[in-house]
C-alpha positions in Angstrom: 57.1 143.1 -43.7 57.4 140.0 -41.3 60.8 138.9 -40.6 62.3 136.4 -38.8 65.7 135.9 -37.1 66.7 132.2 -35.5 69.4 131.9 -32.6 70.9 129.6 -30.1 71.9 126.9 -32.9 75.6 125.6 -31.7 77.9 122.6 -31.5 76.6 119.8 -28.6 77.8 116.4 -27.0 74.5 113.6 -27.8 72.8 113.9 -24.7 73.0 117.7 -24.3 70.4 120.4 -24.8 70.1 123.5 -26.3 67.4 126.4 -26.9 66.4 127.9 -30.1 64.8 131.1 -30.3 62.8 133.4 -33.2 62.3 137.0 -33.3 59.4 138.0 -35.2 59.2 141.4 -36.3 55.8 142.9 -38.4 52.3 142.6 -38.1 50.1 139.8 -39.0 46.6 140.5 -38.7 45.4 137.3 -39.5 45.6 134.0 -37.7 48.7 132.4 -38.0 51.0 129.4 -36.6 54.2 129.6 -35.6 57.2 126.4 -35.5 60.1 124.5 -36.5 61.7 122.9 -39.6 64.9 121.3 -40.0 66.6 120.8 -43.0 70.0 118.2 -44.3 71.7 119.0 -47.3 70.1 117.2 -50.1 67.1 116.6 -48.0 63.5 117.6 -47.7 62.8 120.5 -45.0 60.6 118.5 -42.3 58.4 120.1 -39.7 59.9 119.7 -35.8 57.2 121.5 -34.1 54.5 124.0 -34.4 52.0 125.9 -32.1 48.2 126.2 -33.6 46.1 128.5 -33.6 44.7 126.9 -31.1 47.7 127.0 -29.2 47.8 123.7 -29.2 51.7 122.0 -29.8 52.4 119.4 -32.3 55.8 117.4 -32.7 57.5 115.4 -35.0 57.7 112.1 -33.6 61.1 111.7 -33.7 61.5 114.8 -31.4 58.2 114.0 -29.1 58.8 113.7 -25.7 62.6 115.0 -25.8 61.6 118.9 -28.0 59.6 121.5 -27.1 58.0 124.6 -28.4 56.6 127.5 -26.9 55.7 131.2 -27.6 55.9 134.8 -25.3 52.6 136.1 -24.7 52.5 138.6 -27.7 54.0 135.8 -29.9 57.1 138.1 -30.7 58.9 135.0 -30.0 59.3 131.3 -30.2 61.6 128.7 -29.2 62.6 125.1 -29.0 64.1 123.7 -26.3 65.8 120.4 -27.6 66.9 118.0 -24.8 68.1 114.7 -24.9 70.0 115.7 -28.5 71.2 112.9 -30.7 73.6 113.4 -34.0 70.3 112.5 -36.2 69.3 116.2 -34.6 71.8 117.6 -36.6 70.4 120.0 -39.2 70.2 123.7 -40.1 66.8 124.4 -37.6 64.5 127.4 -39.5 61.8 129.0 -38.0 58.5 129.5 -39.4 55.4 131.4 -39.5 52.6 130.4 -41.6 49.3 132.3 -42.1 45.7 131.7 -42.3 46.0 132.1 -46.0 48.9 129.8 -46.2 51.6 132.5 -46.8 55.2 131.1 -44.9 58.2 133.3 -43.7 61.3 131.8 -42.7 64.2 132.5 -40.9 67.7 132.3 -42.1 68.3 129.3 -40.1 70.4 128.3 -37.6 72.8 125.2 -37.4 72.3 122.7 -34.5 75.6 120.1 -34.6 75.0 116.9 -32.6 78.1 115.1 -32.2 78.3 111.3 -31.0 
């Protein structure tokens, strides 16, 4: 059973920064990616960041440049460090891990607050 369990979410100034973090617990023996969605209320859960298999990082372009995502070594964990925060930041932040065989787990979510 993979789980996932987000921290760090809080209430920020625009301007200010905070760090996300994921623990993954379970095995995944086949390759698999690991990111970021953020999701409003009455809105469509949109991708913020996510490492590939490759290990390459991809980013939303409203967070490029200002977000970013990294993993430990085993990939027990992942994070998003989120500087330069504005109030459109502001969203429930879920973690994700997507497999090879397109099978997603998700955190419970954390709530980032951005205010002006």
């Amino acid at each position: 059973q993979v789980q996932l369990v987000e921290s760090g979410g809080d209430f920020v100034q625009a301007g200010g920064s905070l760090r996300l973090s994921c623990a993954r617990s379970g095995s995944i023996f086949i390759p698999y990616t690991m990111g970021w969605y953020r999701q409003a209320p009455g809105k469509q859960r949109e991708l913020v960041a996510v490492i590939t298999t490759r290990d390459s990082a991809n980013y939303a372009d409203s967070v490029k440049g200002r977000f970013a995502i990294s993993t430990d070594s085993a990939k027990n964990t992942v994070y998003l460090q989120m500087n330069s925060l504005k109030p459109e930041d502001t969203d429930v932040y879920y973690c994700n891990v997507r497999t090879a065989l397109d099978i997603d787990y998700w955190g419970q979510g954390t709530q980032v607050t951005v205010s002006p």
